[in-house]
N, C-alpha and C positions, 0 to 999 in steps of 0.2 A: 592218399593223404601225403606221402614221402612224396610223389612224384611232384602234386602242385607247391610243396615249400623248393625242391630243387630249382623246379622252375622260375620260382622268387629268386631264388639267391644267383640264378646265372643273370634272369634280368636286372638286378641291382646291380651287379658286378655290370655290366653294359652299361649301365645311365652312368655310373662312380668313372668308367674308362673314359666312357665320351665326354665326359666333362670335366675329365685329366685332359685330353688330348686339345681341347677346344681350348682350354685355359694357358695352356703352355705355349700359344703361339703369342698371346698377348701379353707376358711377360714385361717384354721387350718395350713392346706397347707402353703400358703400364710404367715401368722405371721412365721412361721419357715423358710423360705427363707429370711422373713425382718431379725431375727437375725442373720441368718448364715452371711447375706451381712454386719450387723453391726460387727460381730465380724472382718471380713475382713478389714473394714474402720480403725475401733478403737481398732483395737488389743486384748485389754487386757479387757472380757468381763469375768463374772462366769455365767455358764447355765447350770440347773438344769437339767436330762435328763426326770422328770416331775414334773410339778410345782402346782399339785393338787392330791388328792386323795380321795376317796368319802369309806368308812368304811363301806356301807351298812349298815343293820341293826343291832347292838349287843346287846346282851343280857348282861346285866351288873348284873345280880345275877349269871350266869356263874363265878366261881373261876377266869377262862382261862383269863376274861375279863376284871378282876381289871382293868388294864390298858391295854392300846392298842397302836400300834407304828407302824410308819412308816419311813422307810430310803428312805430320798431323795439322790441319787448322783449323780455326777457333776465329769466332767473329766477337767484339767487345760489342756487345749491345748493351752496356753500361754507361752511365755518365762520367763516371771518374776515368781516367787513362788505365789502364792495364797494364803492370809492368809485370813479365817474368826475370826475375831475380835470376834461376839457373833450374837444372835440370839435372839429376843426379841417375846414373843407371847403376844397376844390379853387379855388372860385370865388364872390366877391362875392355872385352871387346867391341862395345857399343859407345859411341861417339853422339855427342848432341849438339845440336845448334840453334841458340835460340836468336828472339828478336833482340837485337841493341839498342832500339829507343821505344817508349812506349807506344801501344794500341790505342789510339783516341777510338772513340764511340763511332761503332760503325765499321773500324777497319777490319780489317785479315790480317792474323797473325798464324806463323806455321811455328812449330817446332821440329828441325830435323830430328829422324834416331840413324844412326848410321850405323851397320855392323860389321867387322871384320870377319869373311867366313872363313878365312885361315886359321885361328884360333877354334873356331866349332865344328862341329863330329853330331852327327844323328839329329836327332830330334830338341831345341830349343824353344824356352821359351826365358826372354827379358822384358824386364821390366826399365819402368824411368819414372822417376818422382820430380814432377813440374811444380817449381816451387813461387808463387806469385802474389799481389798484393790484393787478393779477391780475399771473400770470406771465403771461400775452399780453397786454401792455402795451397794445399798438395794434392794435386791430382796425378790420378795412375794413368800411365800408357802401357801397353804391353803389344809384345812384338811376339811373333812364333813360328814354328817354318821349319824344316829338317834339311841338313845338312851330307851332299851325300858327296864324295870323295873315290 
């Protein structure tokens, strides 16, 4: 009798893992279907085509490495133009550059993040708040990457 409940509960604990593990890939999945449907709802959304970027390891006594940068961009698939206003970051040593005249419908917009790795040591991670005339006002970007010296 103990033996067939044991054998219940490792089975269940296998169907409960496999369908943690099946579920966690789609996640991902998932969050990009909820904005596609938002931008459907609400029209006039800005979306990053990625909204992270991990720098791996740099070596900051490399020349190459002074700084380091990455282009985020975003296509207006909107009817109205798309203006970013500015872009604010976490920390001193991150730098941004946005567009200077609107994203009409259809275009490519980038947002530089530029980071001084002179100022950082070990493991970083920054952010930058893209501030724009979409209903998602502010959108996060974030940067990450370890600094080695």
């Amino acid at each position: 009798m103990e033996k067939s409940r044991i054998i219940r509960i490792v089975f269940m604990a296998f169907l409960i893992l496999s369908f943690l593990s099946c579920s966690n890939k789609s996640v991902k999945e998932n969050e990009e279907i909820a904005k596609e449907k938002k931008i459907a709802k609400n029209g006039f959304l800005i979306l990053f085509e990625e909204d992270e970027y991990d720098f791996g390891s740099v070596n900051a006594n490399d020349k190459d490495n002074e700084f380091i940068s990455k282009e985020f961009v975003f296509i207006n698939r909107n009817e109205k133009p798309l203006i970013i206003t500015k872009a604010d970051a976490s920390c001193g040593c991150v730098s941004t550059k946005i567009p200077d005249k609107p994203i009409l419908k259809g275009e490519r917009g980038i947002v530089n993040v530029s980071l001084d790795t002179k100022q950082l040591t070990g493991h970083f991670t920054k952010n930058v708040y893209v501030k724009s005339n979409a209903e998602n006002d502010v959108e996060l970007l974030r940067v990450t990457g370890e600094i080695k010296k």
